[in-house]
C-alpha positions in Angstrom: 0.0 0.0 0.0 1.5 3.4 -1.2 0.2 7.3 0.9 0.7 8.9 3.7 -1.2 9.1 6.9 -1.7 13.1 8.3 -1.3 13.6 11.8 -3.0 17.4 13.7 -0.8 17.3 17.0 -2.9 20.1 19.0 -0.9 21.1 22.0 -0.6 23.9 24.4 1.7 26.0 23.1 1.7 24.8 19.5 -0.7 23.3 16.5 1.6 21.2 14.2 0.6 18.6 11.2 2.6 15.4 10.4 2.8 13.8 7.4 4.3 10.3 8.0 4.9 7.4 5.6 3.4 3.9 6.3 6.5 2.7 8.3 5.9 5.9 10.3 8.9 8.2 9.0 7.8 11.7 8.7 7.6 13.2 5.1 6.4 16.7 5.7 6.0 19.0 9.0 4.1 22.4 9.2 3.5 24.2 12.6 2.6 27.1 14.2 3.0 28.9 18.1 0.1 29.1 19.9 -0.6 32.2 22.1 -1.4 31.5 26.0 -3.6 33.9 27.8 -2.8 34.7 31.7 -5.6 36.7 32.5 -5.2 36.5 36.4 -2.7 34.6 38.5 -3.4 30.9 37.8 -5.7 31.3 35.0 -4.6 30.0 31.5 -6.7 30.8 28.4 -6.2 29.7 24.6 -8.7 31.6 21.5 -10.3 28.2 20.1 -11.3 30.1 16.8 -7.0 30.5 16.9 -6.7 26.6 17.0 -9.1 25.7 14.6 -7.6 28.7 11.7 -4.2 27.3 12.9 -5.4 23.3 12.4 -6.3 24.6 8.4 -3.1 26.3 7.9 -0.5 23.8 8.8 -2.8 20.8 7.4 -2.5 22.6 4.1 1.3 23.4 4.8 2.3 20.0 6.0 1.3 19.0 2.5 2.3 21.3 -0.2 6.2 21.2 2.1 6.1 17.6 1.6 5.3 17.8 -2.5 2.3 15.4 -1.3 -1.1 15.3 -3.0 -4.1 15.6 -1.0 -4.9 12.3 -2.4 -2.4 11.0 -1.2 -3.5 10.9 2.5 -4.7 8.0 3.3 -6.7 9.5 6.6 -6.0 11.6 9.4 -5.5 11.3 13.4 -6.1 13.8 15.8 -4.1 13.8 19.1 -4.7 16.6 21.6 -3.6 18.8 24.7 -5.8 17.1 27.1 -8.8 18.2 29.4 -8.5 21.7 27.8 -12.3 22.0 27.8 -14.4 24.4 25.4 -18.3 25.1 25.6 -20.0 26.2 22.3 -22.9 27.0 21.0 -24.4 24.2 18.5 -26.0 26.4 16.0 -23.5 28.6 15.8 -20.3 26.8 16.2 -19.1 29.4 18.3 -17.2 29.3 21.5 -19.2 30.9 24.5 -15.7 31.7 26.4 -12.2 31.0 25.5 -10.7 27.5 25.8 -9.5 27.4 29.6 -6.5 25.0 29.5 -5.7 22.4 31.8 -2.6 24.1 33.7 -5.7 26.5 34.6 -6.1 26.6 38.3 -8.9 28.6 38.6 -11.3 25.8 40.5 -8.5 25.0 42.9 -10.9 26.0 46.1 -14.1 24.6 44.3 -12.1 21.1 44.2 -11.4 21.4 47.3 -14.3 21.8 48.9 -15.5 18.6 47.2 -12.6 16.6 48.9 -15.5 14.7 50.7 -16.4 12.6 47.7 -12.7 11.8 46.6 -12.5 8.5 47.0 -16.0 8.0 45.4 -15.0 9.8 42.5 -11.4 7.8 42.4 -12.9 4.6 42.4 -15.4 5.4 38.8 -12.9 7.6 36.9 -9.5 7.2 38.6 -8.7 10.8 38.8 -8.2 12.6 42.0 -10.3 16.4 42.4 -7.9 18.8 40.7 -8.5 22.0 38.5 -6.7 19.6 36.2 -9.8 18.0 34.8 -12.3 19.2 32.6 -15.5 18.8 35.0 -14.6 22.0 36.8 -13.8 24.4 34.1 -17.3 23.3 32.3 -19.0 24.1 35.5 -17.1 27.6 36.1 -18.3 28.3 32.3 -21.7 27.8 33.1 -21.7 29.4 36.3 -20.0 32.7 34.8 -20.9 33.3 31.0 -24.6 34.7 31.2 -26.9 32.6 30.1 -24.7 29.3 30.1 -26.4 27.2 32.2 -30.1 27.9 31.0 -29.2 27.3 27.2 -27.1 24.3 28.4 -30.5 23.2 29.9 -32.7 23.9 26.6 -29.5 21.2 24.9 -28.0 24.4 22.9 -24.6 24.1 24.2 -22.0 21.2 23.1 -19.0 20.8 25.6 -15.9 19.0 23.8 -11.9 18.6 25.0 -9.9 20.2 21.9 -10.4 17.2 20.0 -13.7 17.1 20.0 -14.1 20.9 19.5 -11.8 19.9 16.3 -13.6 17.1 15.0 -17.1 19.4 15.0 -14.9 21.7 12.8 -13.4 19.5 10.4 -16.7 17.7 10.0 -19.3 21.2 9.4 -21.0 20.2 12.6 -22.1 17.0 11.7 -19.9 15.0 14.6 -20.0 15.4 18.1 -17.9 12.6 19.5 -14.2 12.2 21.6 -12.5 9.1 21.9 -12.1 7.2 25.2 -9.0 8.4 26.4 -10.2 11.9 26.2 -13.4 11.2 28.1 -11.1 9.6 30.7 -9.9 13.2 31.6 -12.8 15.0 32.2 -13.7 13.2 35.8 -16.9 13.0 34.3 -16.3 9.2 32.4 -16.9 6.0 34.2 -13.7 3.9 33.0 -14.3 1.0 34.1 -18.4 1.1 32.8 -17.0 3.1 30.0 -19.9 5.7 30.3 -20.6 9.0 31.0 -22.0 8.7 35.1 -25.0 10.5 36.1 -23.8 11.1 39.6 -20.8 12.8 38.5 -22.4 14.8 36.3 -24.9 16.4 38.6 -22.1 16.5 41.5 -20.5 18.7 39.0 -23.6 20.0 37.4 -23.1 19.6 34.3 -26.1 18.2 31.6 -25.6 14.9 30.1 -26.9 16.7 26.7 -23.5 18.9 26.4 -22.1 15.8 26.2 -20.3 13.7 23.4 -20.4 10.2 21.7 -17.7 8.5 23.4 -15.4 6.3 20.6 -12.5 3.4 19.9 -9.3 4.9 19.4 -9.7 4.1 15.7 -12.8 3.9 13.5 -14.3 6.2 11.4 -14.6 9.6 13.2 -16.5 11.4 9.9 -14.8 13.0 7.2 -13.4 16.4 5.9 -12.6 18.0 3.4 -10.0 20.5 5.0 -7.4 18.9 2.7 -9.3 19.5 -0.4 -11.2 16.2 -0.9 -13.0 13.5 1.3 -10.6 12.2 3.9 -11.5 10.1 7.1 -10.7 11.3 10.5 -10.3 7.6 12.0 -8.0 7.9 14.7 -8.6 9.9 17.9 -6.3 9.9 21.8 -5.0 12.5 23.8 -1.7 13.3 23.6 -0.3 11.5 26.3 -2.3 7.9 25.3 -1.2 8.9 21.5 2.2 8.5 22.7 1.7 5.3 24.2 0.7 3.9 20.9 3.6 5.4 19.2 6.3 4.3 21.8 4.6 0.6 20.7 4.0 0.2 24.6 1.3 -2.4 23.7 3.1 -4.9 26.9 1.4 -4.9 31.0 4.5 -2.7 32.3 6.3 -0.6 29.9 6.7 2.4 29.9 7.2 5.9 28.1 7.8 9.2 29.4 6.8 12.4 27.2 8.6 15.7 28.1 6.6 18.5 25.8 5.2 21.6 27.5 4.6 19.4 30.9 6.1 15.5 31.2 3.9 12.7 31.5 4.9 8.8 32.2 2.5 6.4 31.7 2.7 2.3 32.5 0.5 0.1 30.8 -1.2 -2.5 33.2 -3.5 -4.3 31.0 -7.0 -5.3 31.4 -7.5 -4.9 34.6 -8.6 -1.0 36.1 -7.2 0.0 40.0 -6.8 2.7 42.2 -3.2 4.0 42.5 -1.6 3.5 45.8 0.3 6.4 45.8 -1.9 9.0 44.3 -1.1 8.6 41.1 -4.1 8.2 38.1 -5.3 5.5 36.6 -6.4 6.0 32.9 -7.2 4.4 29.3 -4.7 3.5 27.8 -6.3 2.8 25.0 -9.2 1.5 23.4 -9.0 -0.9 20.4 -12.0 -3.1 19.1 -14.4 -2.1 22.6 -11.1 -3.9 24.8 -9.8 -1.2 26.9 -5.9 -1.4 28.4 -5.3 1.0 31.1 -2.4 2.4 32.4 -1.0 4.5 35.4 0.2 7.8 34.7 2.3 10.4 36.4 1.5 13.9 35.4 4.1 16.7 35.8 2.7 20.2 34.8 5.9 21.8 33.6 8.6 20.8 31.5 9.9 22.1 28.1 7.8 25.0 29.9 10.5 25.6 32.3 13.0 26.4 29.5 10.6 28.3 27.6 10.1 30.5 30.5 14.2 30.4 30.2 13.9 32.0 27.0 10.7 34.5 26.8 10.7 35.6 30.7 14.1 35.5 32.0 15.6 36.2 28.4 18.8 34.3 29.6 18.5 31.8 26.8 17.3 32.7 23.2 16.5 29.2 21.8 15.8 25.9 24.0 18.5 24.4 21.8 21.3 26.1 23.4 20.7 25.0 26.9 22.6 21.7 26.7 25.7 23.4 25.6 25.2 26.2 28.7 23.9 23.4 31.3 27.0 21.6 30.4 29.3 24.2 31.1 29.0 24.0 34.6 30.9 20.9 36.6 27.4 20.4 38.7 24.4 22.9 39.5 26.4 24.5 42.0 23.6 23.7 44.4 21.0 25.5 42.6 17.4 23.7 42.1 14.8 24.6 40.4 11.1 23.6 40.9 8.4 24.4 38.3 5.4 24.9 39.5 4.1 27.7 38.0 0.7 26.4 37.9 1.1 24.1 40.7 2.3 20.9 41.3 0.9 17.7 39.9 2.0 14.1 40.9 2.5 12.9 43.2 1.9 16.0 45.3 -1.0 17.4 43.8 -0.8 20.9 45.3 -2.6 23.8 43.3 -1.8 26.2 45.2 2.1 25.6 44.8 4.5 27.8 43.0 7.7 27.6 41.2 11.0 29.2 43.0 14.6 28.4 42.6 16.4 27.5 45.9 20.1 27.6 46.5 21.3 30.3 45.1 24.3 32.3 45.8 26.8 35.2 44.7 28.7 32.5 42.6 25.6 31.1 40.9 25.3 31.7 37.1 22.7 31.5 34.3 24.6 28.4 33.8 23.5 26.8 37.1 20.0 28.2 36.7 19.4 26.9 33.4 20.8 23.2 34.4 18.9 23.2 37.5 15.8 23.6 34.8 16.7 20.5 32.7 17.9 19.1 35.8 14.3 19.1 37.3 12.9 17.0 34.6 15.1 14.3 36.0 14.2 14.5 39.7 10.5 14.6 38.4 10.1 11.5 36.8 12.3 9.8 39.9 9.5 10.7 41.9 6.6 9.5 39.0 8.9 5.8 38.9 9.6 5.4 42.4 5.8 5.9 43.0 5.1 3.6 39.5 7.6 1.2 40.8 5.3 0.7 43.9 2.2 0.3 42.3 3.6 -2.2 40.3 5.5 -4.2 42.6 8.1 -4.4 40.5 11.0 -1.6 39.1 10.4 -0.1 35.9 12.9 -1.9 33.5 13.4 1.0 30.9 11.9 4.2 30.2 10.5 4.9 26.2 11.2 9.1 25.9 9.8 11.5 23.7 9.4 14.8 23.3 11.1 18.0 22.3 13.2 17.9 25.5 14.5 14.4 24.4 16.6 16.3 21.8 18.7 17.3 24.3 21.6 14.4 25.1 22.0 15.8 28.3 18.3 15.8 29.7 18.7 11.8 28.6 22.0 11.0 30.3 20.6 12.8 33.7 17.2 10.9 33.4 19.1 7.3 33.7 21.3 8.2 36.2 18.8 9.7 38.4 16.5 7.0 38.0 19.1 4.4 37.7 17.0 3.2 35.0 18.4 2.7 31.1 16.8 5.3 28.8 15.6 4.5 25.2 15.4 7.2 22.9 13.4 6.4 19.6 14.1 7.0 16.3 11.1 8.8 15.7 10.6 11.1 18.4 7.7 12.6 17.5 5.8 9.6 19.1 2.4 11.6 19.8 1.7 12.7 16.5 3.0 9.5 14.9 0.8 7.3 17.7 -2.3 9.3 16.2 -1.1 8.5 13.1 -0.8 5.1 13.5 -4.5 4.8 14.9 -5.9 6.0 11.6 -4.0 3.3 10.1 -5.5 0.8 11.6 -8.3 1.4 10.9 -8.2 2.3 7.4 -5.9 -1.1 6.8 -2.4 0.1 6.9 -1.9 -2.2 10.0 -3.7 -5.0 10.8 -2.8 -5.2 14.7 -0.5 -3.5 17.5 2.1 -6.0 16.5 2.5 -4.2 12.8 3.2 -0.9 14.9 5.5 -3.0 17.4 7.6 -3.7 14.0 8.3 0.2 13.0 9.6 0.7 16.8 13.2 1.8 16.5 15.8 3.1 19.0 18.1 6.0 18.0 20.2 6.1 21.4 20.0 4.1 24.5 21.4 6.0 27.7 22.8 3.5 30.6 22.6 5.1 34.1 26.2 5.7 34.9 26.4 8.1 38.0 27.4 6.9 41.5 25.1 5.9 44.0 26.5 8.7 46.4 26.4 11.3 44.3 22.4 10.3 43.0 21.5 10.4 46.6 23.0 13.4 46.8 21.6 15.5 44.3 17.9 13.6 45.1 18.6 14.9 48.8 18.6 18.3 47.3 15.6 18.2 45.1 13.6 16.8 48.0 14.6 19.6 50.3 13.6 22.4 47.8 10.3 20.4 47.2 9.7 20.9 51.4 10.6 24.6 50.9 7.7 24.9 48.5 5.0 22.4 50.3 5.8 24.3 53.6 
């Protein structure tokens, strides 16, 4: 079989398109920045109307940069920046507020006053109650826009994660649907029923008609003709699951680790759906044929965000590509840490109220030291998402899958497997969430018959073996845990 399969990789601070071949190289890349909105302290905004013009323009760029033919795309996948939650109207199309991303911590005391009905709402969707999740932001919409809530009532609103809001789009309104994985995020999705659950809805009041279709990972979505002809849309995950798929983590127990605008490692455990022990969440993996796989993920809200606040707020570095070369110029980080929680701090602390600093400084630190204690916090992250993985388990992780812009960077790989004493595998292809997208469309549309066809494309560009000395992992963990008290305290 001869095409292309077209990949829309929506993300937080970026919409890009992905052409890859059928043995998942990539053949043609268009992309575009994406403006964040701050408009008070902990609230984080996005103009839907700017993803869905920017979705057009690189799907059209992505092609004529490749020299491929419209015809030539076989279908399309859509993988998203998860929970980001928009409410339109369904005559209209239009967007009743602006998208209100998931770093948004806006509902922080509203979740907190629910903390009562934790456990219940653990054991349907395997979330804990954080601004995180889409349920609050819909409800904070209808509370605040006027009229929300009583045209939500009449059935004139449509709520949809940035996938489905893109699907309505690139279908003229004829689809409202969302894939499994997304619906997973919302804390409004029964995982283990695999149904939207009435009591979560009205403890969040929010109307089961806003809602929609819930999906397989691949199938036919609908079709579009954004690229200039009929094309199906028949693959569908949020970004973190999408990568899952492309990292070919199809086995109970690997693992891949994504480092983008936040860094998020999920474990696949199979079949079977349980609680974390350590406060981590349980999601879907995926969901292939009506079988879902879950897996237990680790979400970390800032990580290639770090260094981009490196580069446009400090000004100390002007691209993210020179940071190896200045991290690496400096013996150690001279004591320096650096913890990023501008928006708060996800797992395993969960604290929305949290916020970033760097500790340790002193006449003799440098924008050196600064800018490796950034990349150097990636590291002492994931230690704390695999040590808590490693329990749930009850077993160690036996290598880590990366991917991600960060994972460019030799240095952020070498640091991950020596802090986490655990070998590294960096993939060929390392633009595993648009090519895991990608690869659901295929399968539905024939390009691969099973998982094991994807398992076969899976290559590895650089493996990193964890080479540091006990003493001195201990001591730089020692370090990272102390400035993580500072901050908690």
């Amino acid at each position: 079989m001869s095409g292309c399969l077209l990949s829309i990789d929506q993300g937080t601070t970026s919409t890009r398109a992905i052409l890859f071949d059928l043995m998942g190289n990539i053949r043609g890349v268009a992309q575009k920045e994406l403006k964040l909105h701050y408009p008070h302290n902990g609230w984080v905004e996005q103009d839907a109307e700017d993803i869905w013009r920017d979705t057009q323009e690189v799907c059209r760029g992505a092609l004529e940069r490749s020299g491929v033919k419209a015809s030539e795309a076989l279908a399309i996948g859509i993988t998203n920046q998860r929970e980001t939650t928009v409410v339109w109207d369904r005559k209209t199309g239009r967007p009743l507020y602006n998208a209100i991303v998931w770093q948004d911590r806006r509902t922080a005391d509203f979740c907190n006053s629910l903390k009562a009905h934790e456990d219940a709402v653990r054991r349907k969707t395997g979330l804990l109650l954080d601004p995180y999740f889409s349920a609050t932001k819909i409800k904070w919409i209808l509370d605040s826009v006027p009229d929300a809530r009583e045209k939500a009532r009449r059935g004139e609103l449509a709520f949809g994660t940035i996938d489905s809001f893109l699907l309505w789009r690139l279908t003229g309104g004829k689809v409202h649907a969302t894939d499994a994985t997304n619906a997973a995020r919302t804390l409004l999705f029964d995982v283990v029923r695999q149904d939207w659950d009435d009591d979560l809805l009205a403890l969040f009041g929010v109307p089961r008609s806003m809602l929609p279709e819930v999906r397989d990972n691949s199938g036919l979505f609908g079709t579009t003709d954004v690229l200039g002809g009929a094309t199906p849309v028949a693959g569908m995950a949020g970004d973190q699951q999408a990568a899952l798929v492309g990292q070919a983590c199809f086995r109970p127990g690997m693992v891949k680790s994504t480092y983008g605008t936040g860094c998020f490692a999920l474990v696949n455990i199979g079949a079977a759906f349980r609680v974390s022990k350590n406060k981590m969440l349980t999601t879907v993996g995926y969901r292939l044929g009506g079988k879902v796989t879950y897996a237990i993920e680790g979400a970390i809200f800032a990580a290639g965000s770090a260094v981009q606040w490196l580069r446009d707020g400090l000004g100390i570095i002007k691209s993210a590509e020179e940071s190896e070369a200045l991290a690496q110029s400096v013996p150690d980080n001279g004591g320096v840490y650096m913890v990023p929680g501008f928006t708060g701090l996800g797992a395993p602390y969960w604290n929305p109220h949290a916020r970033g600093a760097i500790v340790g400084l002193t006449r003799g630190s440098t924008a050196a030291h600064v800018v490796r204690a950034a990349l150097e916090a990636q590291a002492y992250q994931t230690c704390d998402l695999l040590q808590a993985m490693a329990d749930d388990a009850g077993h160690a992780i036996g290598e880590l899958r990366v991917d991600g812009g960060m994972v460019r960077n030799s240095f952020v790989c070498q640091f991950l497997a020596d802090m986490t004493m655990t070998p590294v595998l960096r993939p060929k292809v390392i633009e595993t969430t648009a090519l895991g997208a990608a690869y659901l469309a295929g399968l539905h549309v024939g390009v691969f018959s099973t998982p094991d066809d994807i398992q076969k494309n899976w290559q590895c560009e650089r493996r990193f073996t964890p080479a540091m000395k006990e003493a001195g992992r201990e001591r730089l963990y020692a370090g990272w845990s102390h400035a993580i008290r500072q901050i908690l305290s």
